[in-house]
C-alpha positions in Angstrom: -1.5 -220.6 17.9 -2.6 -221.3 14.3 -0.9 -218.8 11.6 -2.4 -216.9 9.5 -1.7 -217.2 5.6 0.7 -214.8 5.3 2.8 -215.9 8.3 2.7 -219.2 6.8 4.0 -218.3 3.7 6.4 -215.7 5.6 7.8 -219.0 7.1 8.0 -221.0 4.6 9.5 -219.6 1.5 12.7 -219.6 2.7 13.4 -215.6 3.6 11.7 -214.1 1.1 13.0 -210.3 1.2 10.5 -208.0 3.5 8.1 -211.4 4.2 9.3 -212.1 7.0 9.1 -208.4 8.2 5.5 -208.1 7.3 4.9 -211.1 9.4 6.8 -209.7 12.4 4.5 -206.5 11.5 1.4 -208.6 12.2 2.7 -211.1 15.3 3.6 -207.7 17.1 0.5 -206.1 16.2 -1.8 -209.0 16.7 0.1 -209.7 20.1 -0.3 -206.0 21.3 -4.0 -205.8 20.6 -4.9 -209.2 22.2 -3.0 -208.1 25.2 -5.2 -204.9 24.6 -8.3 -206.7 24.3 -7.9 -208.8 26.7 -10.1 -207.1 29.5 -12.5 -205.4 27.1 -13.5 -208.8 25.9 -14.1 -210.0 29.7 -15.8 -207.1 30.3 -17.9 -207.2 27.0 -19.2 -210.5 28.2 -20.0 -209.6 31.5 -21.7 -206.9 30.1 -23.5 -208.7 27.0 -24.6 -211.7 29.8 -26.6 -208.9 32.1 -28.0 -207.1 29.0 -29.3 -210.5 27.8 -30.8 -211.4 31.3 -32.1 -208.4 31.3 -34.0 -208.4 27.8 -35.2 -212.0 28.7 -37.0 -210.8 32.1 -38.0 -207.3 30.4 -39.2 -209.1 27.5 -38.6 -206.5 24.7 -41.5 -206.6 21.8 -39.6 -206.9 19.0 -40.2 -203.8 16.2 -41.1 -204.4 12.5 -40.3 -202.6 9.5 -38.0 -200.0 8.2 -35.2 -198.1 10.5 -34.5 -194.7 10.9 -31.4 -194.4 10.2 -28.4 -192.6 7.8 -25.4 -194.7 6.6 -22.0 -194.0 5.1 -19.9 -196.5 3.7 -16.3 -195.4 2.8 -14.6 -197.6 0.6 -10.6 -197.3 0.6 -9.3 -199.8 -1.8 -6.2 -201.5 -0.7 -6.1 -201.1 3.2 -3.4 -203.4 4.3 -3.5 -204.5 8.3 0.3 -205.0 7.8 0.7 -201.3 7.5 -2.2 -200.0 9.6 -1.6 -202.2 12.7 1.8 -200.7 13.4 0.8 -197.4 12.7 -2.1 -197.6 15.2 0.0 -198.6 17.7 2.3 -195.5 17.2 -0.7 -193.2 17.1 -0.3 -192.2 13.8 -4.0 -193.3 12.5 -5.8 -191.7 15.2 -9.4 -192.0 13.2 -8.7 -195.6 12.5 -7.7 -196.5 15.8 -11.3 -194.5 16.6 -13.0 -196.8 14.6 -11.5 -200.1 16.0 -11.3 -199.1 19.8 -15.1 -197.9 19.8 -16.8 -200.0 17.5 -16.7 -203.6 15.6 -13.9 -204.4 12.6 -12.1 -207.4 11.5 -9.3 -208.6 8.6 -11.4 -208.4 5.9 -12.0 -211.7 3.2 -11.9 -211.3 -0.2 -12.9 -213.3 -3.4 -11.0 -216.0 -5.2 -9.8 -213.5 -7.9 -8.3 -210.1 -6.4 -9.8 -207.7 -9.3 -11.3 -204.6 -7.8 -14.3 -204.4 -10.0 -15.7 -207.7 -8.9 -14.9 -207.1 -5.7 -16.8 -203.8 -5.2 -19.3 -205.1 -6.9 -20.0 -208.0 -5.1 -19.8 -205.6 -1.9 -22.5 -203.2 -3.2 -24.3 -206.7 -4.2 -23.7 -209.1 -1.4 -23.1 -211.6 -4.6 -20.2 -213.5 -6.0 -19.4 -212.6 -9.7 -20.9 -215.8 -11.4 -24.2 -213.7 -10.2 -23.2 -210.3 -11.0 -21.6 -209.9 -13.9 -18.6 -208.3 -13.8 -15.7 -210.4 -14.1 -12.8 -208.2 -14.1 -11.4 -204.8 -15.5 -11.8 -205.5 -19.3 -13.7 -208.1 -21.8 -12.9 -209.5 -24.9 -12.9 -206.8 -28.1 -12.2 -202.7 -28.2 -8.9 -203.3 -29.4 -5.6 -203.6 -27.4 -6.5 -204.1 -23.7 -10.4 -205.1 -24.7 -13.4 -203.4 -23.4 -13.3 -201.8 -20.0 -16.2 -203.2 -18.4 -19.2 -201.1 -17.5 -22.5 -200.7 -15.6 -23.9 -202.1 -18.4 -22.5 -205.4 -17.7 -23.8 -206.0 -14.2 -26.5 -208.5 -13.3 -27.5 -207.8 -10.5 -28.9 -204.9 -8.1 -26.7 -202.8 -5.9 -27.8 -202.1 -2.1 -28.4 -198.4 -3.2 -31.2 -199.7 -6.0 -32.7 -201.8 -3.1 -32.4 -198.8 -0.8 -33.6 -196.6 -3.2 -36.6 -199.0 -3.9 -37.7 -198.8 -0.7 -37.9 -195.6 -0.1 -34.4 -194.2 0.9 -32.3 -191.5 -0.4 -29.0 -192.7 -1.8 -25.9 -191.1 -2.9 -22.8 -192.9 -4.2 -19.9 -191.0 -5.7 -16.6 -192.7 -8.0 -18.0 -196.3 -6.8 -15.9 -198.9 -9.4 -18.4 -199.7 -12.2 -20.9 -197.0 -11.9 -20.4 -195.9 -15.7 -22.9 -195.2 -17.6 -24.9 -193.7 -14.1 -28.2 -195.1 -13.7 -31.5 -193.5 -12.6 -31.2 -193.3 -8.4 -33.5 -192.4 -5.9 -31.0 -189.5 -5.1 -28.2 -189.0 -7.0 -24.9 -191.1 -8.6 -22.1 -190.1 -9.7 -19.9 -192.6 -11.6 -16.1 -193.1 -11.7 -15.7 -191.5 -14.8 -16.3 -188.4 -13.8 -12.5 -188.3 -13.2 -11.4 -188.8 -16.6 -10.3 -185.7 -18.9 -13.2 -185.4 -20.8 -11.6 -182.6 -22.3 -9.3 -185.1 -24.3 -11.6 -186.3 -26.7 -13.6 -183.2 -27.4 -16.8 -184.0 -25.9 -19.0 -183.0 -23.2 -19.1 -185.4 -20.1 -21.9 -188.2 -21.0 -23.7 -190.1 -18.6 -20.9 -189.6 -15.5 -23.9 -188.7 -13.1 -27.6 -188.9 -12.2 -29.3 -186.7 -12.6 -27.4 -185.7 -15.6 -27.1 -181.9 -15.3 -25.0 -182.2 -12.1 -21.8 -183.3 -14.2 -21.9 -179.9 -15.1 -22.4 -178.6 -11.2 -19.5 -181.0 -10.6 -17.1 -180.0 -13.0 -15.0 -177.4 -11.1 -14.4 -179.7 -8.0 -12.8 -182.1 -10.5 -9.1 -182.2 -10.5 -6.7 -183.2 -12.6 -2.9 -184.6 -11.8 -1.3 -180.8 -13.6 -3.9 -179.4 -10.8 -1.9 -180.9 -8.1 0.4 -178.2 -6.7 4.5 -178.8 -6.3 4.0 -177.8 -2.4 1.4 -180.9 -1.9 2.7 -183.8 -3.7 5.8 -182.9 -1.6 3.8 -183.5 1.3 4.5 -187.0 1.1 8.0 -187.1 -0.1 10.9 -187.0 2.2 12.7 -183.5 2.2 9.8 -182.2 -0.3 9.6 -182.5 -3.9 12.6 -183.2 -5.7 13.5 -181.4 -8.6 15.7 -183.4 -10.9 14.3 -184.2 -13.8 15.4 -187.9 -13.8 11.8 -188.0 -11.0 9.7 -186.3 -13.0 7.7 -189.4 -14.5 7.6 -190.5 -10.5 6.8 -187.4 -9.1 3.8 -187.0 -11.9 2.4 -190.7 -10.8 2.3 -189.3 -7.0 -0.1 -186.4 -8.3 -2.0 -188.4 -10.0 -3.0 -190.5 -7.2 -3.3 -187.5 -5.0 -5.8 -185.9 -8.1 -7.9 -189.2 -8.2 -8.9 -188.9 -4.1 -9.0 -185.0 -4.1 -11.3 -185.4 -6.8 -13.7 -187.7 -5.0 -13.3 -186.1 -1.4 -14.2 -182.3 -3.0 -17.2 -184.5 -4.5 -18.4 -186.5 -1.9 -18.0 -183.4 0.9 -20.0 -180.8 -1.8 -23.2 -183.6 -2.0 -23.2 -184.3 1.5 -23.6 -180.0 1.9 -26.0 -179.8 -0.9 -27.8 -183.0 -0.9 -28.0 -185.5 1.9 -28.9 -189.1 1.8 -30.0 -191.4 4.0 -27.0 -193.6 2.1 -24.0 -192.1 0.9 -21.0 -194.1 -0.4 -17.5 -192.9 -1.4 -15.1 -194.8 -3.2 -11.6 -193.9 -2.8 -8.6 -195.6 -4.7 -5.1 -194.0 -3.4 -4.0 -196.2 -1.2 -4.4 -198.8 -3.5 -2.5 -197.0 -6.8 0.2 -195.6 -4.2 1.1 -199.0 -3.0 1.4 -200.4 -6.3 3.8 -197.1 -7.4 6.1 -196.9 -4.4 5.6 -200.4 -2.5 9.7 -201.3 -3.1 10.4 -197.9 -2.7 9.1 -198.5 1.0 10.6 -201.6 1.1 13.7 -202.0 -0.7 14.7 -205.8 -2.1 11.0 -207.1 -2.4 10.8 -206.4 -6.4 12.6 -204.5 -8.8 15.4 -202.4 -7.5 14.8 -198.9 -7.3 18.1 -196.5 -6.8 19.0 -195.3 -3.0 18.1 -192.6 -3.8 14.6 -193.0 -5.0 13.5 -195.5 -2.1 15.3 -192.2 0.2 12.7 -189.8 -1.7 9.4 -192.1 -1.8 10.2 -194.4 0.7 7.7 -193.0 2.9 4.9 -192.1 0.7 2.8 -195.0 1.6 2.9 -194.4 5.3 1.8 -190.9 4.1 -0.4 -191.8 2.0 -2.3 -194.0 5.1 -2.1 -191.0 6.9 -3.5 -188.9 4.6 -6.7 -191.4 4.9 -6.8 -191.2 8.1 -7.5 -187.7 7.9 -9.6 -188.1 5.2 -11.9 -190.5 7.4 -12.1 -188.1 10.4 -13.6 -185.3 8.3 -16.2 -187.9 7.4 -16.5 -189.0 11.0 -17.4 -185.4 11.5 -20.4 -185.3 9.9 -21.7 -188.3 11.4 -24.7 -187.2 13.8 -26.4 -189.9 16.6 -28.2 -191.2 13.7 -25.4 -192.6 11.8 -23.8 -195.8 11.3 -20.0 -195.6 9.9 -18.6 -198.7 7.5 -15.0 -198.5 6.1 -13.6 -200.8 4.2 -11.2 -201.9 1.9 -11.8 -205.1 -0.8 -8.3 -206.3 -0.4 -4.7 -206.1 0.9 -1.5 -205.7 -0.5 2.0 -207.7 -0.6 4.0 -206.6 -2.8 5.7 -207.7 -6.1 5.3 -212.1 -6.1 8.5 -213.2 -7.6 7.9 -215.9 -9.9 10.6 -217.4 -11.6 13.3 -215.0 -12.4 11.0 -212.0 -12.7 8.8 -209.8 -10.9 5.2 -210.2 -11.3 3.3 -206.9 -10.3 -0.8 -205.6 -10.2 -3.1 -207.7 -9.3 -0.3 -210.3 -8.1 0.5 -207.6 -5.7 -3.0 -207.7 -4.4 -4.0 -209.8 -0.7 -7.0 -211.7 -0.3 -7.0 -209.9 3.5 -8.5 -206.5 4.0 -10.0 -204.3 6.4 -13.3 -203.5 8.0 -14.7 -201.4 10.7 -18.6 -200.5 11.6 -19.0 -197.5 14.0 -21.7 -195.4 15.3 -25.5 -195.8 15.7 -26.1 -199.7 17.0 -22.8 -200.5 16.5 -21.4 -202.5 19.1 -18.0 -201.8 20.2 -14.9 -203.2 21.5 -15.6 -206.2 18.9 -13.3 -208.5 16.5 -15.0 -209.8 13.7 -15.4 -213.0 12.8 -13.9 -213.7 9.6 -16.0 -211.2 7.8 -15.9 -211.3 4.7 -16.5 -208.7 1.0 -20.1 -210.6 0.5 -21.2 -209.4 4.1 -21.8 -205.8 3.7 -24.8 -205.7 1.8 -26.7 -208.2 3.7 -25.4 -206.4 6.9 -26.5 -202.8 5.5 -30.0 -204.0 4.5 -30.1 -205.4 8.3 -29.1 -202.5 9.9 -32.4 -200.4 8.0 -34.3 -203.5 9.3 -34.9 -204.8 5.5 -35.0 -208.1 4.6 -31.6 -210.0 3.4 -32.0 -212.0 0.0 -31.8 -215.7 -0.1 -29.7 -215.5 -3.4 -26.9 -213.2 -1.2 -24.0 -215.0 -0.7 -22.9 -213.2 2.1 -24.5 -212.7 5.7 -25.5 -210.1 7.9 -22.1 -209.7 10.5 -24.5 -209.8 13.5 -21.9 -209.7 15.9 -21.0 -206.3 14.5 -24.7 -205.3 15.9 -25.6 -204.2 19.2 -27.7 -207.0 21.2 -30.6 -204.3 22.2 -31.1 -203.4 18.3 -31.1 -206.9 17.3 -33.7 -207.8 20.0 -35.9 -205.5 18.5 -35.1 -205.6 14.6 -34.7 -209.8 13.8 -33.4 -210.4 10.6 -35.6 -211.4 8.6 -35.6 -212.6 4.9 -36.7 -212.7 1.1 -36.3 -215.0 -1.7 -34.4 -212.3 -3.8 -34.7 -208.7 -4.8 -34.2 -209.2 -8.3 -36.3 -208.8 -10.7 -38.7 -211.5 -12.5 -37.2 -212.0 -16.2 -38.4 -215.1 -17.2 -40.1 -214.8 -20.2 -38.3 -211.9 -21.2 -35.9 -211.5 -24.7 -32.0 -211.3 -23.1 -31.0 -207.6 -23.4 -28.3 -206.6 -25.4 -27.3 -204.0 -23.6 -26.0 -205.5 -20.6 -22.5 -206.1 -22.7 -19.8 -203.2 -21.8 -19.9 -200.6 -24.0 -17.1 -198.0 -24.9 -16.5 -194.9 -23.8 -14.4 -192.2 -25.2 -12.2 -192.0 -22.2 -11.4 -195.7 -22.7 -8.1 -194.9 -23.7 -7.0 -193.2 -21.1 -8.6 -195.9 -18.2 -6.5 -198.6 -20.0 -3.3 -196.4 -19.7 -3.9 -196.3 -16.2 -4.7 -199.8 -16.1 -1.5 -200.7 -17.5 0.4 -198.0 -15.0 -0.7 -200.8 -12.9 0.3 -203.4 -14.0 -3.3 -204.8 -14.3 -3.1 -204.8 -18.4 -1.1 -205.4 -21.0 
């Protein structure tokens, strides 16, 4: 059996602490779903055999033109298969498990460089960043930790533009890079829309689209002193502590807790009030609560942490995935017959990379393997993916409303996540690009980053990170 690239490096770098446990994590979980598997997939080609001798004697005539059809894509940055597999297995991620045992999903490939922004960007894009722009968290200038890099920066178009262009309603809410919000057909609302405002004595500026719904928007916004005692101890061991020695810790916990709170209240209030036929939610806990309490969880794989700390928050992160999971099922609820489900995360997570005699932590923490699962309407299910990767989801979205994929995509359409019948009547078809014709054109200024009053605070969470100096 070939090994993957974390086994190998489990193997080979001489006992690292907790690799070689996260590489048991995967064998057992790997082994158990195989064995799992095992008669779906010989029954799944049984089945796809007579459905495809079928169709060639029926002789389907295949359908043109746009699909009727709503989408949601969850994004949950972080999802790590290390952690979810034996959870799954234990029955603690019932949604998840939903999502794998009834439709199509897959470890997830990521980009060269493990920064969030380019990553979400190129999935909203289907592009790698040489094409779209954004290149990381910050550029050159702004003072210490540069500029944070904005919409302003980007290149190229999003799925929800495309969408929008052709005549669907989209809604995308705390999607990386969404500042300042641009004109949708339906409504936007960016990122910052978390920050404290408040702080710099201004009113929020261009946080959503339209721009009068930051104001609708404002009470469902909440901020880590919002966070209640009683649910930030939710996901400490014996509930919250109250020595004052945790209180910075304890803080960090409801701040990650504020920044999903924030965009669930969000995302459920525009679902109520305004439905799309594409809605996307970003949310980014699992990701900040893996970097905050990873050695907590597992003890000797970076810098110590006391007994009694790794006693407290060793457990947040499994709570924390559990906590998604829930999450996910109220979305699943609103999914009717006409939906088509994609969660996904843009990488993994490892832990702290010891290099030298020190400890290197953000992005280094980051895994170029994530997760992915497509549910729902023409999904089919009881399917592994193969080798999907970040640059797929855009061509594979614009596929699934029967549009055309661009030639200048760099991913492709994850066809075996489709059901056979739909693609015997919807073939993918294609276009040279959906970008627009600039030649000729003066370069605009305005697609450097630009600052934002909140800058200050987005580079001190940045830098709670790790990702910045």
């Amino acid at each position: 059996m070939m090994l993957s690239r974390r086994q190998s490096e489990s193997m080979g770098d001489g006992g690292a602490p907790g690799s070689v446990a996260a590489s048991r994590r995967r064998t057992r979980a790997r082994a158990s779903a195989a064995g799992r598997r095992a008669p779906v997939v010989a029954a799944f080609l049984l089945a796809a055999g007579l459905t495809l001798l079928a169709a060639s004697c029926a002789g389907p005539e295949a359908e043109t033109g746009p699909v009727d059809r709503k989408v949601l894509v969850l994004g949950i940055d972080g999802l790590e298969w290390d952690i979810m597999g034996p959870m799954m297995e234990t029955g603690r991620l019932p949604n998840f498990s939903r999502l794998v045992a009834e439709g199509a999903w897959g470890e997830l490939r990521s980009l060269e460089y493990l920064e969030s922004p380019m990553i979400w960007t190129s999935i909203s894009t289907g592009k790698l960043p040489a094409k779209h722009g954004i290149m990381g968290f910050t550029a050159k200038g702004g003072g210490r930790g540069g500029v944070v890099i904005t919409a302003d920066a980007r290149e190229a178009r999003t799925v929800w533009d495309i969408l929008g262009e052709k005549g669907r309603t989209v809604g995308v809410t705390n999607w990386l890079v969404t500042w300042p919000a641009e004109p949708v057909n339906g409504y936007l609302v960016s990122d910052y829309i978390k920050f404290d405002w408040r702080g710099v004595g201004r009113k929020q500026e261009d946080t959503t689209y339209p721009p009068d719904l930051a104001e609708e928007l404002e009470d469902l916004v909440v901020r880590t002193e919002d966070v209640p005692d009683e649910r930030a101890g939710e996901f400490v061991v014996g509930g919250l502590p109250v020595a004052d020695e945790f209180e910075n810790r304890v803080r960090t916990l409801k701040s990650c807790i504020a920044v999903d709170e924030t965009a669930r209240r969000i995302a459920f209030h525009m679902a109520e009030t305004r439905p799309t036929d594409f809605t996307a939610v970003y949310m980014s806990g699992v990701d900040y609560v893996c970097h905050h309490f990873w050695v907590d969880a597992f003890p000797g794989t970076g810098d110590p942490v006391s007994d009694r700390e790794s006693e407290l928050f060793g457990e947040v992160i499994e709570r924390y995935y559990q906590e998604a999971d829930s999450v996910l099922g109220e979305f699943l609820e609103l999914a009717d017959e006409n939906t088509t489900v994609i969660v996904t995360s843009d990488h993994g997570h490892s832990g702290p990379k010891l290099r030298g005699d020190k400890y290197a932590i953000g992005i280094a923490m980051h895994d170029p393997t994530g997760f992915i699962a497509l549910w729902g309407k023409d999904i089919a299910g009881g399917r592994e993916l193969s080798e999907p990767s970040v640059l797929d989801i855009t061509p594979t979205l614009l596929a699934l409303y029967g549009l055309p994929v661009a030639g200048d995509m760099d991913g492709r359409v994850l066809d075996e996540a489709i059901s056979d019948e739909f693609l015997a009547r919807h073939a993918v078809s294609s276009v040279d690009t959906y970008e627009p014709d600039t030649s000729g054109m003066e370069e605009d200024e305005s697609e450097s980053p630009v600052e934002s009053p909140v800058d200050d605070e987005i580079k001190e969470r940045l830098r709670s990170l790790g990702y910045i100096e």
